[in-house]
N, C-alpha and C positions, 0 to 999 in steps of 0.2 A: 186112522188117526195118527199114526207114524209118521202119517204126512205133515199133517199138521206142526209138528215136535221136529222136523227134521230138518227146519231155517231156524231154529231157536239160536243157536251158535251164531247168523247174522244178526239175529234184531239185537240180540243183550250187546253186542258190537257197537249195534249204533244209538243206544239206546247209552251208551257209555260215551259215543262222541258227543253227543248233545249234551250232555252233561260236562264236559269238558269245556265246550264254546260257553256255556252259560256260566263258568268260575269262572274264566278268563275275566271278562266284565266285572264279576263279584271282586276279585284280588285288588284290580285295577282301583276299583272304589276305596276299597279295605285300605289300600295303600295309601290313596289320595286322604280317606280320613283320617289315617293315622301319623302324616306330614302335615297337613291341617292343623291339628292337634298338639302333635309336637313343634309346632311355628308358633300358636298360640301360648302354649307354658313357655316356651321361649323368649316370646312376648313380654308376658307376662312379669316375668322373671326379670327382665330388663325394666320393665317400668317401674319393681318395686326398689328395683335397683337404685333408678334413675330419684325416685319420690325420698329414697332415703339419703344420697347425696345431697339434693336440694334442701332437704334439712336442715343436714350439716351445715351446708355452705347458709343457711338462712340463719341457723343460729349463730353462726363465726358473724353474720353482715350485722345482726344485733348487737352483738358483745362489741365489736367493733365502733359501728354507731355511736354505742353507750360510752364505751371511751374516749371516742372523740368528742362528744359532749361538752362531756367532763372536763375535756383539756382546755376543750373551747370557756366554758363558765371559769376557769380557774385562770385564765392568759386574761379575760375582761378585767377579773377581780383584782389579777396584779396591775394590770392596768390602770384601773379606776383609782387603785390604792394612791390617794397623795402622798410621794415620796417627799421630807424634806431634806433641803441644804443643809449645812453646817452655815453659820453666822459669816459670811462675806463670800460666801459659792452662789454661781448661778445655775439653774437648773437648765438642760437643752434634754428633752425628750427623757429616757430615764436615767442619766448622765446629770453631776454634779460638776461644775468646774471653778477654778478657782484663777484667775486671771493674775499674777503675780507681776508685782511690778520692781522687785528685788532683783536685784544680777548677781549672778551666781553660775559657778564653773557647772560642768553637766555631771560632774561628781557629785558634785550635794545636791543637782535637781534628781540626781536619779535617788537620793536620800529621801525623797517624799515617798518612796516605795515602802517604807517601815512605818509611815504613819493609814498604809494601806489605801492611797493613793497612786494615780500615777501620770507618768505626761500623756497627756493628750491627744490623739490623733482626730484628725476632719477628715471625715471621708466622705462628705457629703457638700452641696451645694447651699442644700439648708442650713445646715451644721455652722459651714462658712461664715453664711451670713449671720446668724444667731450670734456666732464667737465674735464677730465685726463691731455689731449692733451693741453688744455686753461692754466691749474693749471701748466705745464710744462713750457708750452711757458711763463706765466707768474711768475713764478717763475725761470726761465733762466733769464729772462728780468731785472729781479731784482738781479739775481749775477753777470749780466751784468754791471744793475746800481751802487752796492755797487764794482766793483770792478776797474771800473772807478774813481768813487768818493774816494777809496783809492790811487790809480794812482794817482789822482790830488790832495790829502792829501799829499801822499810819494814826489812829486813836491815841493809843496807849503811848507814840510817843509825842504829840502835840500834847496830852496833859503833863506829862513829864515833863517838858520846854515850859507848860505853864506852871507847874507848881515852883521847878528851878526857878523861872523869871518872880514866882512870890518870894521866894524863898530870900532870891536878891534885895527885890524892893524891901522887904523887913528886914533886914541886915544892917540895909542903910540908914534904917528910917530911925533905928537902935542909936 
C-alpha cells in the first residue's frame, strides 16, 4: 500500500496546477466586473452630475425668461403710454420739439437747458422728414396767421377811411 501513498507528493502538485489555471479565468472576470462596475458608478456619478447642472442652468433660463418678459410688457406700456407736448411742441416718436422761430445768440439757445430742454439733434431720415414736414406746417400756419391778420388790418383800415370820410361829411354839413 506504500505504493499506492508514494506519488501522493505528484498528484497534490498537480491537483494544485489545476487550480491555479482555473483562478486565472476567475481573477480575470473578478476584474472585468469590478471595472464594469466601477465605470458604471462613474457613470452614474456623471449623470447625476450632468441632471443637476441642467437644473441649474433650466432654472437661471426661467428667471431669465421671466425677466425678460417683464422688460418686454413694461417697454410696450411705456410705449403705449400717450406722451403729451407742452402747448406749441410737436411730438416725433418719444421726443417733444419745439420749432422756434426767434433768433437768438447760441448763449441763450443753450439757456433752454434750464427749462429742462434742449437743442435738437436729427439723426434720422425719418426724424428729418418729420422736422421738415412740422417746419412746413408750421410755417404755412404762420402765413396763414400773417395773412389773416393783414385781411383784418386791410378791414380795419377801410372802416377807418370810412368813418374819417363820415366824420368829414358831418363836419361840413354843421
Amino acid at each position: 500500500m506504500e505504493e499506492i501513498y508514494a506519488n501522493i507528493d505528484d498528484v497534490q502538485t498537480l491537483s494544485s496546477k489545476s487550480s491555479t489555471i482555473q483562478e486565472g479565468p476567475r481573477r480575470l472576470l473578478r476584474a472585468s466586473v469590478l471595472g464594469l462596475g466601477l465605470l458604471s458608478v462613474l457613470l452614474l456619478a456623471g449623470l447625476i452630475g450632468l441632471a443637476v447642472h441642467h437644473h441649474d442652468v433650466t432654472e437661471e433660463r426661467d428667471r431669465l425668461k421671466a425677466s425678460l418678459t417683464g422688460e418686454v410688457y413694461r417697454l410696450q406700456r411705456l410705449m403705449n403710454k400717450t406722451k403729451t407736448c407742452p402747448e406749441g411742441w410737436s411730438k416725433f416718436g418719444c421726443s417733444c420739439y419745439l420749432l422756434s422761430t426767434e433768433k437768438a445768440s447760441w448763449e441763450q439757445i443753450r439757456d433752454c437747458t434750464a427749462s429742462g430742454a434742449d437743442l435738437g439733434i436729427v439723426d434720422s431720415f425719418e426724424e428729418q422728414t418729420e422736422r421738415l414736414q412740422a417746419s412746413d406746417q408750421q410755417l404755412s400756419s404762420m402765413t396763414e396767421e400773417r395773412d389773416r391778420l393783414k385781411a383784418n388790418l386791410t378791414e380795419k383800415t377801410r372802416e377807418v377811411y370810412r368813418l374819417q370820410s363820415l366824420s368829414k361829411q358831418s363836419y361840413s354839413t354843421l
